[in-house]
Backbone as ProteinMPNN parsed JSONL, in Angstrom:
{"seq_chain_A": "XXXXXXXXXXXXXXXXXXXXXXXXXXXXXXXXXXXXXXXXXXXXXXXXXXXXXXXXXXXXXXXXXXXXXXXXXXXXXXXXXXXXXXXXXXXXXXXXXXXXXXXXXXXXXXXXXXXXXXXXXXXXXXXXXXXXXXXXXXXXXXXXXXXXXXXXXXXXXXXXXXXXXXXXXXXXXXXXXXXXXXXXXXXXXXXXXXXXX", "coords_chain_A": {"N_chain_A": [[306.446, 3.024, -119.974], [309.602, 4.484, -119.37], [312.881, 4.39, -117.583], [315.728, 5.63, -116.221], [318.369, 5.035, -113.981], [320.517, 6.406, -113.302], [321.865, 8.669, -115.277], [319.12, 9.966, -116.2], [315.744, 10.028, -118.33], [316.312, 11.497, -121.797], [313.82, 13.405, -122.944], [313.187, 13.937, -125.042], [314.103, 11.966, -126.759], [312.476, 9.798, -126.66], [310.354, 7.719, -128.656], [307.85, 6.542, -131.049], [307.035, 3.998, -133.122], [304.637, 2.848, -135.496], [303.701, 0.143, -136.831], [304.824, -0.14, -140.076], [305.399, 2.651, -140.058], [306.194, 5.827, -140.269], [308.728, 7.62, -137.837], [307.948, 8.726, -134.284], [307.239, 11.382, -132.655], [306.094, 13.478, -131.715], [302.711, 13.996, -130.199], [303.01, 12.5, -128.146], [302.319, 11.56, -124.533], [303.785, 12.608, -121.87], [304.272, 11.991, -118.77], [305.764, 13.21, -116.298], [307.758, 10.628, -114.0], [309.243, 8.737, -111.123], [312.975, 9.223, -111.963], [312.286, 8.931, -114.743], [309.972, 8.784, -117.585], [305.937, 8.243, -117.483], [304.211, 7.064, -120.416], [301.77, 8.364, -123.298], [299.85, 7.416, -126.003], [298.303, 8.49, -128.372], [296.636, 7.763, -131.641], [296.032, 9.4, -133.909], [294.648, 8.772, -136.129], [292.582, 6.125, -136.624], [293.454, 2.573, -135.987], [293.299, 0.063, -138.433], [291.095, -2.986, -138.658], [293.305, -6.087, -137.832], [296.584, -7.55, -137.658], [298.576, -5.708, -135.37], [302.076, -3.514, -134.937], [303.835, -2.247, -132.358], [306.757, -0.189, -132.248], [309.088, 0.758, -129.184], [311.127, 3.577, -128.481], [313.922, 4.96, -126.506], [316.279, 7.42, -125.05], [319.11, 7.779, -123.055], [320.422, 10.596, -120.957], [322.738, 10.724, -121.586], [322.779, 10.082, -123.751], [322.75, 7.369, -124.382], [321.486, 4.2, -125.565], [318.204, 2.613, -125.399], [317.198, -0.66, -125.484], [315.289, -1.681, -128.227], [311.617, -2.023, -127.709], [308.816, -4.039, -128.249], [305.557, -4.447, -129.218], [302.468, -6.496, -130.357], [299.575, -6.844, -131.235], [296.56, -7.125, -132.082], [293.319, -5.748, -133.525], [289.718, -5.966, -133.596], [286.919, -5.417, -134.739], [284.814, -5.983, -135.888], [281.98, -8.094, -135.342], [281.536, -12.327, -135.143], [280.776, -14.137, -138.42], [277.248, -15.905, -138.142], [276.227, -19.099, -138.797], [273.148, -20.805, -138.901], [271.638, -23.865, -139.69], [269.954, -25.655, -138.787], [267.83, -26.436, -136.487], [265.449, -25.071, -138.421], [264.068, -21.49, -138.88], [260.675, -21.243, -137.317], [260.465, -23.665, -137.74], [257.801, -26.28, -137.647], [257.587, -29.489, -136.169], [257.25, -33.292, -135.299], [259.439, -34.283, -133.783], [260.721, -34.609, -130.873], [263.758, -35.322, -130.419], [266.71, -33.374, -131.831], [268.817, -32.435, -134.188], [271.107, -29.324, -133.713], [272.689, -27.546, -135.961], [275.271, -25.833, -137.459], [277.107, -22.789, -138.6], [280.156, -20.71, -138.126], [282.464, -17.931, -138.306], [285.555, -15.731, -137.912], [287.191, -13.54, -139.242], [289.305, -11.798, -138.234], [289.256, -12.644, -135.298], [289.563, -15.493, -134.566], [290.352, -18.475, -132.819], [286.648, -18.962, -132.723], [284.027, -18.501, -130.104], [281.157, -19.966, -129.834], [278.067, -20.514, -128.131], [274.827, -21.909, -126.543], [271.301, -21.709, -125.816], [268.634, -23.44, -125.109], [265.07, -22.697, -124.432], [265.891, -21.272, -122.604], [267.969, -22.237, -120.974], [270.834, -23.318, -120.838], [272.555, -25.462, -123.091], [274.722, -26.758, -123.016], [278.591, -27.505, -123.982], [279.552, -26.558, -126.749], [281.513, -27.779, -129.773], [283.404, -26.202, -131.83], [284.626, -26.92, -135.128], [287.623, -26.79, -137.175], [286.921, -25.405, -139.329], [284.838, -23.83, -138.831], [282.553, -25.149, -138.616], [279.855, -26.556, -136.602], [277.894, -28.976, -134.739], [275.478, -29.876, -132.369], [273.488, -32.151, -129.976], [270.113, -31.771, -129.855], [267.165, -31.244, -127.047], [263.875, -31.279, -127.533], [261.237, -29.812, -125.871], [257.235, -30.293, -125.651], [255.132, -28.568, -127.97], [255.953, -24.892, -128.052], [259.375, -23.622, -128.681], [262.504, -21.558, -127.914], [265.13, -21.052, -129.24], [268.539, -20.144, -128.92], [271.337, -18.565, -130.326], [274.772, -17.714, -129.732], [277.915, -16.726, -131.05], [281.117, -15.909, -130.118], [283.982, -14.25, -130.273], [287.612, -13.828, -130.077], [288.036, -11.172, -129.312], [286.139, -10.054, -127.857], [283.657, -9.384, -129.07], [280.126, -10.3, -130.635], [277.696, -11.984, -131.915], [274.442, -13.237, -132.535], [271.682, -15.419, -133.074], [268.511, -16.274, -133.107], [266.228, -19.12, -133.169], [262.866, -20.07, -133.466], [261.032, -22.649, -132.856], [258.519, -25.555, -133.127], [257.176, -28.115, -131.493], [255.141, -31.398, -132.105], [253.913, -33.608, -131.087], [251.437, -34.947, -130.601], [248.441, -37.007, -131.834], [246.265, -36.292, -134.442], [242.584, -36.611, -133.766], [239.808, -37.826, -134.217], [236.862, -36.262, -134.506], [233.708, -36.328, -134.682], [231.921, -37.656, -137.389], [229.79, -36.873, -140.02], [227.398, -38.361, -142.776], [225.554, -36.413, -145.653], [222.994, -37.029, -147.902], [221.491, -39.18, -145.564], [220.075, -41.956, -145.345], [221.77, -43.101, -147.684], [221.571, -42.395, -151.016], [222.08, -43.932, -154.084], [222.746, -42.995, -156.464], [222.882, -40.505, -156.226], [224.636, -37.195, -155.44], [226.816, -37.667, -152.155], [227.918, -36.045, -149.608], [230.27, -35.87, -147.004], [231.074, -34.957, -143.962], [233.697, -34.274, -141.531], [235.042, -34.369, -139.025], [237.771, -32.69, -136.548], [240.19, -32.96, -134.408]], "CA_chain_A": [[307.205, 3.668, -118.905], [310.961, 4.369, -119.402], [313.23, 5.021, -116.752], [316.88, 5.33, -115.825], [318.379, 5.204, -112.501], [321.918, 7.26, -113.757], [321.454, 10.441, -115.999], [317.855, 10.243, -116.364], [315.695, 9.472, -119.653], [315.457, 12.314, -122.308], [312.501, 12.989, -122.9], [312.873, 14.363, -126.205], [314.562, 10.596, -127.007], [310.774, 8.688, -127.065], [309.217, 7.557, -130.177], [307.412, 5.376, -131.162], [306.41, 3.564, -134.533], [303.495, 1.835, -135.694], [303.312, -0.895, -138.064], [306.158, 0.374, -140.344], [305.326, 3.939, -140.236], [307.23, 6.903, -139.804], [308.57, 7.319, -136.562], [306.747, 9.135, -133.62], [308.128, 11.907, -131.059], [305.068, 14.233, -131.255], [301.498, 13.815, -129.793], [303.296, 11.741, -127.037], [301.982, 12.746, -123.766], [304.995, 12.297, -120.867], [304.322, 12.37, -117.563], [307.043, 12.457, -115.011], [307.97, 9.63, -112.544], [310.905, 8.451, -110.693], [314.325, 8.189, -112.691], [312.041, 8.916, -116.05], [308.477, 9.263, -117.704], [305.113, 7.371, -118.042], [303.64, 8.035, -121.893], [300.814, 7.682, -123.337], [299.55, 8.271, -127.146], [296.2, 8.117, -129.256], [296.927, 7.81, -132.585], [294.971, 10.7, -134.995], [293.976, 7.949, -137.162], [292.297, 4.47, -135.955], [294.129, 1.177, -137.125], [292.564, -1.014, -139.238], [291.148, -4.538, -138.326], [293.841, -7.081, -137.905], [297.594, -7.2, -136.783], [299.713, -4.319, -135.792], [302.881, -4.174, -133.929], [304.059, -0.62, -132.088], [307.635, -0.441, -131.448], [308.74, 2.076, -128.47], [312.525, 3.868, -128.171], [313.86, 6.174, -125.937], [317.454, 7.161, -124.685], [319.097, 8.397, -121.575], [320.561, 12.263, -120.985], [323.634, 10.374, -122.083], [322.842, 9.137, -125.474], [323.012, 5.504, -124.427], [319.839, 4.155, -126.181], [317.842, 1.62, -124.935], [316.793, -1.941, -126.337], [314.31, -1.4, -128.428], [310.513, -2.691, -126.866], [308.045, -4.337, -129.144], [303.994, -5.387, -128.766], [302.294, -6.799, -131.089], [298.451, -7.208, -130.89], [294.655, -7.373, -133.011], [292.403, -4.559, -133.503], [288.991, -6.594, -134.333], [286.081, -4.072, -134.856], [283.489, -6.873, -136.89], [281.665, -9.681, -134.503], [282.065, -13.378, -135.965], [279.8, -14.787, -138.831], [277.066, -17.068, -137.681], [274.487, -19.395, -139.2], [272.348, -21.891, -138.175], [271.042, -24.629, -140.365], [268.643, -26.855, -137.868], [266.877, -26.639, -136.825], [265.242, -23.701, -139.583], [263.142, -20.784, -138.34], [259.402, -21.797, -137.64], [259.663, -25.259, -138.164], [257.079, -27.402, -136.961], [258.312, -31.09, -136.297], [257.344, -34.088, -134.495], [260.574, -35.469, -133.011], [261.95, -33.336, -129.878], [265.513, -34.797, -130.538], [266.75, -32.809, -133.12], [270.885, -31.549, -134.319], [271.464, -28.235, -133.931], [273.367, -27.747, -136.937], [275.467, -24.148, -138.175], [278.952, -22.597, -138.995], [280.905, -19.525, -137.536], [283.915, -17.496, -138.754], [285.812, -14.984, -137.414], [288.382, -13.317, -140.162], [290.527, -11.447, -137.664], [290.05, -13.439, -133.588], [289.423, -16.696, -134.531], [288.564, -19.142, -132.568], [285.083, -18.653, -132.076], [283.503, -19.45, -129.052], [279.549, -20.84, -129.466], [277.359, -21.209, -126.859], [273.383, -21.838, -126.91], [270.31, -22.006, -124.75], [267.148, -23.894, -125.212], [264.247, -22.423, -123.793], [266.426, -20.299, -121.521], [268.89, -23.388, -120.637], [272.028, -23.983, -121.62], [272.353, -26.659, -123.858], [276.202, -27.871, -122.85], [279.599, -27.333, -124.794], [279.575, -26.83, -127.92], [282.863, -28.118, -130.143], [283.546, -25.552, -133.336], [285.52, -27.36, -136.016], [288.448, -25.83, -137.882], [286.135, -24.733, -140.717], [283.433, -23.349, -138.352], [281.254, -26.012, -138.39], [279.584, -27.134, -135.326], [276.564, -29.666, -134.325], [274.967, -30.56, -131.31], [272.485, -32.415, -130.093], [269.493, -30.873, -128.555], [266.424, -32.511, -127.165], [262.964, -29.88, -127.154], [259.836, -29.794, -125.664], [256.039, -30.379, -126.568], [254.905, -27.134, -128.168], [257.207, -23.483, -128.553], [261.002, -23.479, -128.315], [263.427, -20.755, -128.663], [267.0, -21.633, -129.569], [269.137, -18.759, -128.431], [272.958, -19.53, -130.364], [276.094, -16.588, -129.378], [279.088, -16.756, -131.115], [281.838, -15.029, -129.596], [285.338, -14.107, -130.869], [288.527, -13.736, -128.53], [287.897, -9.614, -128.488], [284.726, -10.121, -127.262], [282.33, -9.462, -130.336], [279.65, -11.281, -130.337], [276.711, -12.489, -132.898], [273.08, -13.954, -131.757], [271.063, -15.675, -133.71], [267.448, -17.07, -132.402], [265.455, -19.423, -133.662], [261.838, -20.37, -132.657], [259.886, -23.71, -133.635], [257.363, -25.862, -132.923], [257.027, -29.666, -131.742], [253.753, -31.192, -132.076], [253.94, -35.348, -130.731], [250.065, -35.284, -130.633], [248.008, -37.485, -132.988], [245.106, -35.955, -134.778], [241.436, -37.103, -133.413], [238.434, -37.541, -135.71], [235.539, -36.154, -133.361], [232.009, -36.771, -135.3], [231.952, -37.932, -139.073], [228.647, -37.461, -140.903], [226.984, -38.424, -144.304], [224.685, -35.992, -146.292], [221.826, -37.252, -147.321], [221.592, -40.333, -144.904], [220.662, -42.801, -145.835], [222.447, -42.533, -149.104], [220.739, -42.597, -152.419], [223.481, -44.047, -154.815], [222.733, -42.342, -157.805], [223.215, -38.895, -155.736], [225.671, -36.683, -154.572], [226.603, -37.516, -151.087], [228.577, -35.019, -148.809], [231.088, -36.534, -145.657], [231.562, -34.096, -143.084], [234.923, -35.257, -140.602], [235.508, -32.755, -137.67], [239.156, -33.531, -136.198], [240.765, -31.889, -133.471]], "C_chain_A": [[308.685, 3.458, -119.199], [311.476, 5.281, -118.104], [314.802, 5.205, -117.164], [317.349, 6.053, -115.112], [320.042, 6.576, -112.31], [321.772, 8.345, -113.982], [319.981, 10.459, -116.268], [317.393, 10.033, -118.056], [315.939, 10.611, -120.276], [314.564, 12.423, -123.019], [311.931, 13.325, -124.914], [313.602, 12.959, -127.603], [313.184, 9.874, -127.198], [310.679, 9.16, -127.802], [308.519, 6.638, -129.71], [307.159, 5.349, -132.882], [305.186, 2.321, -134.552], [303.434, 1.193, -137.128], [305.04, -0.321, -138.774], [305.895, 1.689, -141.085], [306.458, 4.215, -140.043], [307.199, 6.926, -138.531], [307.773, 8.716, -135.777], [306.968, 10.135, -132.807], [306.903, 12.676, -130.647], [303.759, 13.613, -131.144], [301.685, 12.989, -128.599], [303.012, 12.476, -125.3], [303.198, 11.612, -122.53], [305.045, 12.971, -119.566], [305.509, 11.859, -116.589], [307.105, 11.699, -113.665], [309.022, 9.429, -112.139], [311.735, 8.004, -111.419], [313.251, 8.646, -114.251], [310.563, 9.545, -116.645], [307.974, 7.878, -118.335], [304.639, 7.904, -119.66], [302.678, 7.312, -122.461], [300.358, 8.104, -125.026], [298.542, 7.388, -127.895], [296.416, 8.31, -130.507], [296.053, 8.9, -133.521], [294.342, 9.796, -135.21], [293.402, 6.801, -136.706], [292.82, 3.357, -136.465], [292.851, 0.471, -137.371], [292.469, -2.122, -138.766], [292.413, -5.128, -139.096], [295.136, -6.683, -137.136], [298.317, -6.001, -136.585], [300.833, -4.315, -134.583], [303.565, -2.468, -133.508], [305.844, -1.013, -131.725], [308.218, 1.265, -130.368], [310.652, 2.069, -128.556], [312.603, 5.112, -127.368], [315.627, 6.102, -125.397], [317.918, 7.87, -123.176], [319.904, 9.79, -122.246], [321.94, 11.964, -121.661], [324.366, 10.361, -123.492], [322.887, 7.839, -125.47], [321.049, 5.316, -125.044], [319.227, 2.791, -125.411], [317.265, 0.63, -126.081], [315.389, -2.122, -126.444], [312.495, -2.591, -127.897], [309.561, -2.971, -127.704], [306.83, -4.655, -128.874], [303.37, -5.295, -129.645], [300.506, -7.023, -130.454], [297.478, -6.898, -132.418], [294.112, -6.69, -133.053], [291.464, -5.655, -134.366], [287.544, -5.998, -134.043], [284.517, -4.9, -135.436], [283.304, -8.22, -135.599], [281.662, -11.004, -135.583], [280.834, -13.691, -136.733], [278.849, -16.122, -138.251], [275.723, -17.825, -138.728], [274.366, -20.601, -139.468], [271.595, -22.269, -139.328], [270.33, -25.361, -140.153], [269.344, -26.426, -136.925], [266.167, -24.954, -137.668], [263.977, -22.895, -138.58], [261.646, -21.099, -138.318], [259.243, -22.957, -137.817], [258.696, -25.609, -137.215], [257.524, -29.125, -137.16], [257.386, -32.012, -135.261], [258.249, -34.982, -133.989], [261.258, -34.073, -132.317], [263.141, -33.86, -129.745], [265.7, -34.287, -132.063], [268.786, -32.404, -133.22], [270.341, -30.448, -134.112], [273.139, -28.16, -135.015], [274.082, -26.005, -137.892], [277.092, -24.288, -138.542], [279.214, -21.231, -138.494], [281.974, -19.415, -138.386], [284.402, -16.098, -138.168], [287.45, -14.66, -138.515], [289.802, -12.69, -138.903], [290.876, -12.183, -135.828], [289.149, -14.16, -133.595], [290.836, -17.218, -133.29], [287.944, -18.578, -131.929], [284.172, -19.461, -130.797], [281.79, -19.704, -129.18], [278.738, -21.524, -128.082], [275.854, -20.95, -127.685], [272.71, -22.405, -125.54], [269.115, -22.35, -125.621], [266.178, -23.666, -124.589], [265.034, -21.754, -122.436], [267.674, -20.872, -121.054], [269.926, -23.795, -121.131], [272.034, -25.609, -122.176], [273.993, -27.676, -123.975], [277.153, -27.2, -123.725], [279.625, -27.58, -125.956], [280.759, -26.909, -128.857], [282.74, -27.399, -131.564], [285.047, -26.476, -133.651], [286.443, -26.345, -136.426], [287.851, -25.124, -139.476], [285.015, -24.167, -139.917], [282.332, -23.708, -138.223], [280.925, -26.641, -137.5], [278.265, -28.091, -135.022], [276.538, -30.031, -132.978], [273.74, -31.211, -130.759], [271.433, -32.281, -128.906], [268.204, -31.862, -128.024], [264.917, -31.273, -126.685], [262.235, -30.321, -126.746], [258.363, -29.697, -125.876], [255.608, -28.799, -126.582], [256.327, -25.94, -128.625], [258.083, -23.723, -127.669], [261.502, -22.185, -128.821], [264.579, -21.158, -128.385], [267.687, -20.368, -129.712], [270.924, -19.267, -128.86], [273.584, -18.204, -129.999], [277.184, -17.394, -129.936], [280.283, -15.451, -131.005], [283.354, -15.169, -130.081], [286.378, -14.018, -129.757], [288.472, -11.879, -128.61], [286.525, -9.382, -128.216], [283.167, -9.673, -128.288], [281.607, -10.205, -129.985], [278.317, -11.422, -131.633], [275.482, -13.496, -132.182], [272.283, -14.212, -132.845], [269.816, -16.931, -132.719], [266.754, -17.762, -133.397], [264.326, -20.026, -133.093], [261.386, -21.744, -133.689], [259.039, -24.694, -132.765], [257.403, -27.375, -132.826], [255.685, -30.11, -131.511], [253.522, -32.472, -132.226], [252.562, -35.746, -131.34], [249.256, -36.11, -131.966], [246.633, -36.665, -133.112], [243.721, -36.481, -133.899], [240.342, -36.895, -133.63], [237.34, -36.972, -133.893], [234.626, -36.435, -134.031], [232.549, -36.905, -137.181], [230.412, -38.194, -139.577], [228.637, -37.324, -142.107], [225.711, -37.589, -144.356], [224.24, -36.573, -147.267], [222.509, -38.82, -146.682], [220.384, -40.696, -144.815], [220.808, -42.262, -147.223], [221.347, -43.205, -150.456], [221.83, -42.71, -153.864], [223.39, -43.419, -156.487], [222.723, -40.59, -157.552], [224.403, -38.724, -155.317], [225.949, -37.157, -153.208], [227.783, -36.662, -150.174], [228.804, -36.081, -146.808], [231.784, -35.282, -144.909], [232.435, -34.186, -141.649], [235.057, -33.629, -139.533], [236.495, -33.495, -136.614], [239.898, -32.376, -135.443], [241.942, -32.093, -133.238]], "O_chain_A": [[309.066, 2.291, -119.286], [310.978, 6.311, -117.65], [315.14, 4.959, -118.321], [317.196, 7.275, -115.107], [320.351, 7.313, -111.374], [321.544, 9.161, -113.089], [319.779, 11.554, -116.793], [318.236, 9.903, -118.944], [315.873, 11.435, -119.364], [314.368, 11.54, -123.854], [310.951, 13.086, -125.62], [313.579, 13.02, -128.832], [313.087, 9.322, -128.294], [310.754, 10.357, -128.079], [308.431, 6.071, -128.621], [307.107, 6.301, -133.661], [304.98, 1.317, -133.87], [303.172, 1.7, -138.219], [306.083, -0.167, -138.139], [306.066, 1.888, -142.288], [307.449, 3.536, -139.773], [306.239, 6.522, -137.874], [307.152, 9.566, -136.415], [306.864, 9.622, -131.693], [306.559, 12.656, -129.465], [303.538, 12.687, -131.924], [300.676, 12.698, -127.957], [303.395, 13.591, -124.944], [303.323, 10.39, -122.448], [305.577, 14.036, -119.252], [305.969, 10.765, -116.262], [306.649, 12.041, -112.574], [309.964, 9.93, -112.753], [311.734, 6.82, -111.758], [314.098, 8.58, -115.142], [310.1, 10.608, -116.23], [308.506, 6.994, -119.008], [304.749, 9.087, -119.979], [302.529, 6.095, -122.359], [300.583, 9.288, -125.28], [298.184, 6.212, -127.964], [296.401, 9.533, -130.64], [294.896, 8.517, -133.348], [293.293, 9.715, -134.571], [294.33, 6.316, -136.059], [292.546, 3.19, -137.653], [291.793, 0.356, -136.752], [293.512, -2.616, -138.337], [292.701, -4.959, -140.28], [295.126, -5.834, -136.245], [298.664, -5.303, -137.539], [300.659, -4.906, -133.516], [303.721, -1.629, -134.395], [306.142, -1.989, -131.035], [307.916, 2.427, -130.639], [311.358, 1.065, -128.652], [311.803, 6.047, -127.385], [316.219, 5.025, -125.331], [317.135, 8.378, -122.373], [320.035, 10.07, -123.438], [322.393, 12.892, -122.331], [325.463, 10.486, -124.037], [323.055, 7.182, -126.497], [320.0, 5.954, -124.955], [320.014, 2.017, -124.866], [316.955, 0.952, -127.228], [314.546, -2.459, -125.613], [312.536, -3.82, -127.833], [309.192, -1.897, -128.18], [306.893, -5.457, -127.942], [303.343, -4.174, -130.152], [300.317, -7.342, -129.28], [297.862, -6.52, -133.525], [294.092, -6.504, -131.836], [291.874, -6.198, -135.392], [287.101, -6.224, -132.917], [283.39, -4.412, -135.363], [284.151, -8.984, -135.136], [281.777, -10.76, -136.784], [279.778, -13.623, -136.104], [279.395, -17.181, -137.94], [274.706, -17.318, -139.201], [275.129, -21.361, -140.065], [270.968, -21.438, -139.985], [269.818, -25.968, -141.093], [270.495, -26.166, -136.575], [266.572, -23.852, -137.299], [263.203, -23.455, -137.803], [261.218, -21.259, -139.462], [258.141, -23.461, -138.037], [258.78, -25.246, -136.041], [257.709, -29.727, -138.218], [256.788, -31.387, -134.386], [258.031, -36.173, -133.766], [261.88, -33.098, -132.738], [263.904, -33.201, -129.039], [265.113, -34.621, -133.092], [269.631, -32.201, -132.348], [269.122, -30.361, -134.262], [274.263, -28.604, -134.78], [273.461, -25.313, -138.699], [277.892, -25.211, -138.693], [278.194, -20.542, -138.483], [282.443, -20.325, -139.071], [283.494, -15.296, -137.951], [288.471, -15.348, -138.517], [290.949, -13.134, -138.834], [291.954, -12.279, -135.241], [288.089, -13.975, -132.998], [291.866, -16.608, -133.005], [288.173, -17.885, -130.938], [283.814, -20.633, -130.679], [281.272, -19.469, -128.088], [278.822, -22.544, -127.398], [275.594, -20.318, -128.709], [273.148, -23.113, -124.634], [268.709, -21.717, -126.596], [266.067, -24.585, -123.777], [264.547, -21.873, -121.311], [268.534, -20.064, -120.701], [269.9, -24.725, -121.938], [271.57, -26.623, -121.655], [274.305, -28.689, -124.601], [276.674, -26.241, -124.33], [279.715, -28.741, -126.355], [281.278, -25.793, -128.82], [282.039, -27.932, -132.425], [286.043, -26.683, -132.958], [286.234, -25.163, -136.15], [288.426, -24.521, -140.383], [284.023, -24.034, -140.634], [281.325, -23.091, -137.875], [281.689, -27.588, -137.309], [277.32, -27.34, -135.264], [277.547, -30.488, -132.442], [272.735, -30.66, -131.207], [271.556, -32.486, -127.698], [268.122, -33.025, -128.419], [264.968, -30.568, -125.677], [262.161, -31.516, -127.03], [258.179, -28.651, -126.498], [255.674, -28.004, -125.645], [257.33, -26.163, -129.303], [257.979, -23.952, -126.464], [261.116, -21.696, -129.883], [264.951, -21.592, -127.295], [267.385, -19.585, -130.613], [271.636, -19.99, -128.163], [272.697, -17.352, -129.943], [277.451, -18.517, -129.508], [280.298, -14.387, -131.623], [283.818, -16.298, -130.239], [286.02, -14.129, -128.584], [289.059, -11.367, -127.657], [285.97, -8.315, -128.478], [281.966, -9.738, -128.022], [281.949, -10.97, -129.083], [278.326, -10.383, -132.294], [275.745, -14.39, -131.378], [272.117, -13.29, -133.644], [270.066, -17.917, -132.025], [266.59, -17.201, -134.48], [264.616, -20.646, -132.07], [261.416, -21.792, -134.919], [258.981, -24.433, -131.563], [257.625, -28.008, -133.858], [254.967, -29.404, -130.803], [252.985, -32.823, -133.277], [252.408, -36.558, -132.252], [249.552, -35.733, -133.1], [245.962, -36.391, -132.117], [244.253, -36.963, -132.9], [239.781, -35.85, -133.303], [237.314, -37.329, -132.716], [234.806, -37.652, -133.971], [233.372, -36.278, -137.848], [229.865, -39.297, -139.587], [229.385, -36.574, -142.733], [224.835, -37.751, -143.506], [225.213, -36.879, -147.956], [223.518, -39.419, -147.055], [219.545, -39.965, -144.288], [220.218, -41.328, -147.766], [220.651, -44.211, -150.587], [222.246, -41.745, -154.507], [224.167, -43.625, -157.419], [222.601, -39.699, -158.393], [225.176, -39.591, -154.91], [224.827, -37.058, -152.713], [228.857, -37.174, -150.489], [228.056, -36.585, -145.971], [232.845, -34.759, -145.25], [231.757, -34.162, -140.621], [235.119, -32.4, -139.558], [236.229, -34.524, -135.993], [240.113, -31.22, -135.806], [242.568, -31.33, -132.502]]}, "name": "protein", "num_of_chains": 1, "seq": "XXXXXXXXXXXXXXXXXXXXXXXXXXXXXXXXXXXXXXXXXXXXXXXXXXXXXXXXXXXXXXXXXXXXXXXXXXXXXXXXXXXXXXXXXXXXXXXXXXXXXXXXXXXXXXXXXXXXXXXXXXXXXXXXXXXXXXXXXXXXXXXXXXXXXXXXXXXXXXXXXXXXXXXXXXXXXXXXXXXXXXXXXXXXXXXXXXXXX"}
């Protein structure tokens, strides 16, 4: 929005530039408000992931120019790398404490934010390092888990990675053990049949 309260803006005074293009007067759309105009413009082309900085000018009916207006921001189009090292897809284990153990990256809106749920449950704050490496420690339940991780970037991307596994405390338990032939004849074969649940 440029105004001025004197001779008014002209309108044929707005640019703009992007990055260190050429400058900008056409495709600008200029609607009139009090003392000046709002403007608004869509670039043909889409910027590229990462920084870009627009600068805006415009002058009055005068020729006095105004001080030029700068904004600087991120275009980030890719969600953040994620991946999980423990617990591994499918495991089966017997110990329900376990790390949760991975790494994140985000090339253009770093830092990454990490969250996770255990069996539906948040599993607390998780602290990403300056290399993207994060652990925490989880604590599962007898039988199927799913481990639900999100890492999220600051333009809202986001990355999911699940993993399912398996804890299994229980000790084996012989149920019946027989010998073929019984009684044994030691100069024969004999056959031990164990049935274990």
């Amino acid at each position: 929005k440029v105004t001025d309260a004197d001779s008014g803006v002209n309108p044929d005074s707005i640019s703009i530039i992007i990055d260190s293009g050429s400058k900008i007067t056409s495709g600008i759309t200029k609607n009139k408000v009090s003392g000046g105009y709002e403007c608004s413009y869509t670039p043909g082309t889409a910027l590229n992931d990462g920084s870009h900085t627009i600068n805006f000018d415009a002058s009055d009916n005068d020729g006095n120019a105004a001080v030029q207006k700068s904004v600087s921001f991120k275009v980030d189009t890719v969600p953040p790398t994620l991946t999980i090292t423990a617990p591994t897809n499918n495991l089966i284990t017997n110990k329900k404490a376990l790390t949760l153990t991975g790494k994140t990256n985000d090339a253009t809106s770093s830092p990454v934010i990490v969250t996770a749920t255990l069996n539906g449950k948040s599993i607390g704050a998780i602290t990403v390092g300056t290399d993207g490496a994060f652990t925490k420690a989880i604590t599962a339940t007898e039988g199927s888990n799913t481990l639900v991780v999100t890492a999220k970037d600051s333009a809202g991307k986001a990355t999911t990675v699940t993993v399912t596994f398996k804890v299994d405390t229980s000790v084996p338990v012989v149920k019946s053990a027989t010998i073929t032939p019984n009684p044994v004849n030691a100069s024969a074969s004999v056959q031990i049949v164990l049935e274990i649940e």
